[in-house]
C-alpha positions as CSV (number, residue, x, y, z in Angstrom):
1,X,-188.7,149.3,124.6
2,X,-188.7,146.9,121.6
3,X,-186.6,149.2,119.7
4,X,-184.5,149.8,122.4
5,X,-183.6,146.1,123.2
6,X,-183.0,146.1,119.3
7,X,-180.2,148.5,120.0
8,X,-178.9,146.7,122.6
9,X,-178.0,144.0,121.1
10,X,-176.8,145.2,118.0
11,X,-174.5,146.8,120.1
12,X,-173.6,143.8,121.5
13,X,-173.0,142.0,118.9
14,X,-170.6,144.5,117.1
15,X,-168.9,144.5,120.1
16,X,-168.1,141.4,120.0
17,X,-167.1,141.1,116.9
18,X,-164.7,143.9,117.6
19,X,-163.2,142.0,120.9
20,X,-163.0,138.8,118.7
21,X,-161.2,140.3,115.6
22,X,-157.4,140.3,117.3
23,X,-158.2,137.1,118.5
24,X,-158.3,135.9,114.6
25,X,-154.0,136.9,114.0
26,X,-153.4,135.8,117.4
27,X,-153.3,136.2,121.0
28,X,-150.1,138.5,121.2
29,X,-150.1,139.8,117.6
30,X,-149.2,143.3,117.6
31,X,-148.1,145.4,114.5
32,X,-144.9,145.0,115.5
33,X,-145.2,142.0,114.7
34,X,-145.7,141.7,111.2
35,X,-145.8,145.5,109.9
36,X,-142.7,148.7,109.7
37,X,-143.9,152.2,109.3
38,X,-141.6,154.2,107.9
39,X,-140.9,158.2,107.8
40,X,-139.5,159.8,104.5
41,X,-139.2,163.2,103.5
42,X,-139.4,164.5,100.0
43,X,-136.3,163.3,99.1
44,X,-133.3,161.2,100.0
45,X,-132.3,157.3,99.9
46,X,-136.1,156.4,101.7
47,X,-138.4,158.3,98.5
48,X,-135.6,156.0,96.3
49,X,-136.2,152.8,98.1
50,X,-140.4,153.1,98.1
51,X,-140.3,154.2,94.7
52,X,-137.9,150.8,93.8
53,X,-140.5,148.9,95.3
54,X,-137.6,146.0,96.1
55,X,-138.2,146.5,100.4
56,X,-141.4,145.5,100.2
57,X,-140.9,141.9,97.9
58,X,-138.2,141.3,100.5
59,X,-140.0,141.7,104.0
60,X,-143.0,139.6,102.2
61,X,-140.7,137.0,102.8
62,X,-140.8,137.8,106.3
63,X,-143.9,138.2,106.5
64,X,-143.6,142.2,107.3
65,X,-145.9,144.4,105.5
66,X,-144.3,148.0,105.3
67,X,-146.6,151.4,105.2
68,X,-145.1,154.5,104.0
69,X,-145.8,158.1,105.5
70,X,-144.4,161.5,104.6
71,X,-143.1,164.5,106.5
72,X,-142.2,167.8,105.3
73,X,-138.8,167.4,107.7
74,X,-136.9,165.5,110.3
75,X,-138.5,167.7,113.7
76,X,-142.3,166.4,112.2
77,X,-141.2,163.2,111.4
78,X,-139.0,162.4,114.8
79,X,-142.5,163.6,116.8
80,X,-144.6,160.8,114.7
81,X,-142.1,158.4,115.9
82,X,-141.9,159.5,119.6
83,X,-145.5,159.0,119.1
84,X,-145.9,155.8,118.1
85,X,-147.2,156.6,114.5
86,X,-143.8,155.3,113.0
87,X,-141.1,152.6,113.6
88,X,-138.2,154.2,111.1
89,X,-137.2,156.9,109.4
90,X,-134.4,159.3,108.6
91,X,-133.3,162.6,109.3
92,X,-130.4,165.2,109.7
93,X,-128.2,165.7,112.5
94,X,-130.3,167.7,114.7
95,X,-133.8,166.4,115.0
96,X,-132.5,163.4,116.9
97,X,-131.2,166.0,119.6
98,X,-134.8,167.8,119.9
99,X,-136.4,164.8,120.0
100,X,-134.5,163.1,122.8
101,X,-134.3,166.1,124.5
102,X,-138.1,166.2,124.5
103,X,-138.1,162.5,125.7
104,X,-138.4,160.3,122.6
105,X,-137.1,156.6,123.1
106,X,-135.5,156.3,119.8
107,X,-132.1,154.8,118.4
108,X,-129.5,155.5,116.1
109,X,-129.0,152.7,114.0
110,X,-127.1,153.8,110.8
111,X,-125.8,156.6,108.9
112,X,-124.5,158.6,105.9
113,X,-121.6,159.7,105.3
114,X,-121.1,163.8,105.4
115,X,-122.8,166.0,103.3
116,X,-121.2,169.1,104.3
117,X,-122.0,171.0,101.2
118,X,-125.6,169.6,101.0
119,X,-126.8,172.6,103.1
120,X,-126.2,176.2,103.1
121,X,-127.6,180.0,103.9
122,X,-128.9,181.8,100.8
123,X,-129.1,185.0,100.3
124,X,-131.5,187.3,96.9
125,X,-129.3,187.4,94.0
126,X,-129.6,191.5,94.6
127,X,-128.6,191.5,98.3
128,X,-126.3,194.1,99.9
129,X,-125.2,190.9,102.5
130,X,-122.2,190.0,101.6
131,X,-120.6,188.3,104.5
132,X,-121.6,186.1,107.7
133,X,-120.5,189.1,109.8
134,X,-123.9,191.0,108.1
135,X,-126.0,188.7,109.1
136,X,-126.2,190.5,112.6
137,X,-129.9,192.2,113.1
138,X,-131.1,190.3,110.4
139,X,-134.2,187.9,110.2
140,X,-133.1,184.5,108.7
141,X,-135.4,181.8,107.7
142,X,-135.5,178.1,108.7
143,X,-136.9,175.0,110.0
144,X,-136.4,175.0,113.9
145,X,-134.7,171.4,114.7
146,X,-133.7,170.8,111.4
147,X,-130.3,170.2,110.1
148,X,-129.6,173.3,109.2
149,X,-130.0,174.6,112.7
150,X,-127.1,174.1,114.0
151,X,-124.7,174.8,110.4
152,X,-126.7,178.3,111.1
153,X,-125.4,178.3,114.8
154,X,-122.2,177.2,113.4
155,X,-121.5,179.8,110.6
156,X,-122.9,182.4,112.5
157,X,-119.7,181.8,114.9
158,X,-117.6,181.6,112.2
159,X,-119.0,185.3,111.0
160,X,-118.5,186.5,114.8
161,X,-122.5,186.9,114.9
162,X,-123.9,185.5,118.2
163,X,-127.2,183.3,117.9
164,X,-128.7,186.3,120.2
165,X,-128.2,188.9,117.6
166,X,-130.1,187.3,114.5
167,X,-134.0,187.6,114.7
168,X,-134.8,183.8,113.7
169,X,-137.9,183.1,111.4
170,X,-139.0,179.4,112.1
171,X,-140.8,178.2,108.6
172,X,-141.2,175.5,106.9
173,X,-138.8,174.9,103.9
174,X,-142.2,175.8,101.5
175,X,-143.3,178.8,104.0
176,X,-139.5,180.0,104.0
177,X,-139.3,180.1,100.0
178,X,-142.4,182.0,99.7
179,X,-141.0,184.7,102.6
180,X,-137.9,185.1,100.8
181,X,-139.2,185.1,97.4
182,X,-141.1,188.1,99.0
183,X,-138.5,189.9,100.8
184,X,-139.8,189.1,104.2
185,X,-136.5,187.3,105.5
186,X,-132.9,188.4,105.1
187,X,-131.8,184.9,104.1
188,X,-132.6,181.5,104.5
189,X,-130.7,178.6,105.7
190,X,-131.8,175.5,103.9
191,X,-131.0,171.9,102.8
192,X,-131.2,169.7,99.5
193,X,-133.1,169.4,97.1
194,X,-134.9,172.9,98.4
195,X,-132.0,174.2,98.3
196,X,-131.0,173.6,94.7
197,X,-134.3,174.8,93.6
198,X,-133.9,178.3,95.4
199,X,-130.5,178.3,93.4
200,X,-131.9,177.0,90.3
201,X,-135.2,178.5,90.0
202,X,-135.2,182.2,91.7
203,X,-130.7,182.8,91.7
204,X,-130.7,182.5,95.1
205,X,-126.8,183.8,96.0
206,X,-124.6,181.1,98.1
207,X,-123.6,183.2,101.7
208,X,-122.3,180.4,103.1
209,X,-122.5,176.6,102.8
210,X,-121.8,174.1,105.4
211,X,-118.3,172.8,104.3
212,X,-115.7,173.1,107.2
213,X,-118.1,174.0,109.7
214,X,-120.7,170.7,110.0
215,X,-120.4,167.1,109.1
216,X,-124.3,167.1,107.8
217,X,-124.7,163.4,108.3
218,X,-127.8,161.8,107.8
219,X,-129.0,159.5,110.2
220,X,-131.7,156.2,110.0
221,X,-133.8,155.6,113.7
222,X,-136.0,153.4,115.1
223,X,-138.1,153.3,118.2
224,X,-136.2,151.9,120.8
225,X,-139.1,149.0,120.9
226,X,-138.8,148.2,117.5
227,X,-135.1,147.9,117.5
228,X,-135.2,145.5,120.7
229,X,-138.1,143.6,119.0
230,X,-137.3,143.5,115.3
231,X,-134.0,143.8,114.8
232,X,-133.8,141.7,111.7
233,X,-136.5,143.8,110.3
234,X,-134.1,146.6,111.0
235,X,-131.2,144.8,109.3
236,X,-132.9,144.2,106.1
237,X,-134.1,148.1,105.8
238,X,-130.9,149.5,105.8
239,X,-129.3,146.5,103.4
240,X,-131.8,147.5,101.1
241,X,-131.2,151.4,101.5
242,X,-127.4,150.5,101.2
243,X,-128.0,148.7,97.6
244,X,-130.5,151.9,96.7
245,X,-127.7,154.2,98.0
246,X,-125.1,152.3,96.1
247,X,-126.9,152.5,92.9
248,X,-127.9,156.4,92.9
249,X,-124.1,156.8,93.7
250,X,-123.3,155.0,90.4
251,X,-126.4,156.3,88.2
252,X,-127.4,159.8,89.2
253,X,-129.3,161.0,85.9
254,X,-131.1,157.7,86.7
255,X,-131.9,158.6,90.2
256,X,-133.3,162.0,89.0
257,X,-135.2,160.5,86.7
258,X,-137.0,158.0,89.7
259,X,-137.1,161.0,92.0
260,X,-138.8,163.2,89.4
261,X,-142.0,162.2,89.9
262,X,-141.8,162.1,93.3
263,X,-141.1,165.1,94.2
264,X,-142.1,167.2,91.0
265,X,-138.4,169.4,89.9
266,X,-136.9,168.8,87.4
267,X,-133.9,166.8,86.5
268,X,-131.0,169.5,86.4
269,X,-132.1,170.7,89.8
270,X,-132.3,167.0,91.2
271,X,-129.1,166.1,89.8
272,X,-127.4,168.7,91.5
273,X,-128.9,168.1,94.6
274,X,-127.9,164.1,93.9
275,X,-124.0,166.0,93.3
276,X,-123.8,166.9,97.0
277,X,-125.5,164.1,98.6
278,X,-123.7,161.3,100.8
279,X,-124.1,157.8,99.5
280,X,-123.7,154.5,101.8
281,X,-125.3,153.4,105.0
282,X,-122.6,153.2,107.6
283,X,-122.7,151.5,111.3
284,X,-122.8,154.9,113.8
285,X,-119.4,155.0,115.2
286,X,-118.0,156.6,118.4
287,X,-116.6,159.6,116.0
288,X,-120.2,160.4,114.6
289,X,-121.8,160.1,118.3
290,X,-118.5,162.6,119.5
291,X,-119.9,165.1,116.6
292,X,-123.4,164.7,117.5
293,X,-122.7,165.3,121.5
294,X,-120.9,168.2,120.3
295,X,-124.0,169.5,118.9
296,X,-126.4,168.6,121.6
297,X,-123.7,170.7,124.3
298,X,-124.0,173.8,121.6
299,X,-128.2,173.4,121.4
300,X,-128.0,172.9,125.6
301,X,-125.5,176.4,126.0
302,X,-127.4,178.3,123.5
303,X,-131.2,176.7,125.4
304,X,-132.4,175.7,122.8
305,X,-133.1,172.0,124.3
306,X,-134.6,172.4,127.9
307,X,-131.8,169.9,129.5
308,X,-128.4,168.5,128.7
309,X,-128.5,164.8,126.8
310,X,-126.3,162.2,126.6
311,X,-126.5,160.9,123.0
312,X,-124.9,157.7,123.5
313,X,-127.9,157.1,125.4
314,X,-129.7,157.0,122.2
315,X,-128.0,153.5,120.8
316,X,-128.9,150.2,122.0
317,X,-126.0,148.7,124.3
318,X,-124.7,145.9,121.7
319,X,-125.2,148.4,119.2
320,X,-122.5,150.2,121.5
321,X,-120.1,147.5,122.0
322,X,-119.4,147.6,118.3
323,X,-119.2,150.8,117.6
324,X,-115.4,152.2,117.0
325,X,-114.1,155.3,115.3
């Protein structure tokens, strides 16, 4: 019984200390409040700005801490942010459509300009497919919700292919590689800097790219709470990607160079992904939201979102005052 009362209040007293801690930074601290989790990818202006270090040494000022966690693509990281794990991040034109189609309560809050040529559908080097038309009956690799998604759906129009008539492989961009370096897919449809390295490193054959058939913009979000809370925070990450964006746009070799070790290719390969990207953060406009309705209609007619969306739902109201084409 001894022991047990021991226990007890043990118990009791790490409880307490536990109730007490929030108590310590304040009665409504949150971390809101005085933190910004951002989503990056393995690649892009976000891996540029945490390697620069220069976001941090300005929201000290603030008094924001920032933490840093990685996806392996937009779909993955728009779920961590409809579920609370992060406040930012950025991804291609059609994660944002998945993810408010699935409920998320985030907002667009800036973008890049195009990238049409950024993404594209690879074929081997060896392969008798010579056209989009061929593509019909064939298994084709990529990441369901990702960009390239709908430049698949797009060019697959283009070749008179419907989306019913391909058999669609949904991999990861690392899973895909390693089923097309084996011959289990057809082809692949895939983005930068993956998509350099397939041309780079095994000949991978251009079928198609996405110039004259998709914008490819990519887009920064936020949780809708975050926005409405922190806007200032908000403001100051993209100022700082604009400056990073700005500079990689001016000093590519350079840019390789800090995205090197980040990612682990090698320069040539970087710098030609670098060559196609889209440099400087841009308000969203009416025109961008027109493209990316346009895209949620196509992912609605083809159901492959359960119900029809309204993107412009997806900016916060000033935000949508402003906006003009």
């Amino acid at each position: 019984m001894r022991n047990l009362r021991t226990a007890k209040i043990q118990i009791l007293i790490l409880l307490g200390l536990v109730a007490a801690r929030p108590l310590a930074v304040g009665q409504n601290a949150s971390p809101i409040d005085h933190l910004i989790r951002i989503g990056y990818q393995k690649y892009g202006t976000l891996i540029l700005l945490k390697a620069r270090g220069s976001l941090e040494k300005r929201l000290a000022a603030m008094h924001v801490d920032v933490q840093w966690t990685e996806f392996p693509a937009g779909p993955q990281l728009l779920e961590g942010l409809n579920v609370g794990s992060i406040d930012f991040g950025t991804v291609g034109e059609a994660p944002p459509i998945f993810a408010q189609a699935a409920g998320a309560d985030l907002i667009y809050v800036g973008n890049e300009p195009a990238a049409s040529a950024a993404e594209a559908i690879v074929v081997p080097q060896n392969s008798p497919i010579q056209s989009l038309s061929e593509l019909k009956g064939k298994k084709i690799a990529f990441n369901k919700g990702s960009n390239v998604h709908y430049m698949l759906v797009k060019l697959l129009e283009k070749g008179g292919v419907k989306y019913s008539e391909i058999e669609p492989i949904y991999l990861s961009p690392s899973d895909a590689r390693a089923a097309f370096e084996r011959g289990s897919v057809d082809a692949w449809a895939i983005w930068d800097p993956f998509f350099a390295a397939a041309q780079r490193q095994i000949n991978a054959r251009i079928l198609a790219d996405g110039r004259g058939v998709v914008s490819n913009h990519q887009f920064f979000l936020a949780s809708r709470a975050y926005a409405q809370k922190r806007p200032e925070v908000v403001s100051a990450v993209l100022d700082e990607v604009a400056s990073v964006d700005e500079w990689a746009k001016q000093h590519t070799k350079d840019a390789a160079a800090a995205l090197q070790p980040q990612i682990g290719l090698d320069r040539p390969t970087l710098e030609l992904a670098l060559s196609r990207s889209g440099y400087g953060v841009k308000p969203v406009t009416d025109t961008v939201m027109s493209e990316q309705q346009q895209i949620a209609d196509a992912f609605f007619n083809l159901a492959l979102i359960p119900r029809r969306i309204h993107v412009r739902d997806a900016i916060l109201s000033e935000t949508r005052a402003q906006a003009k084409p």
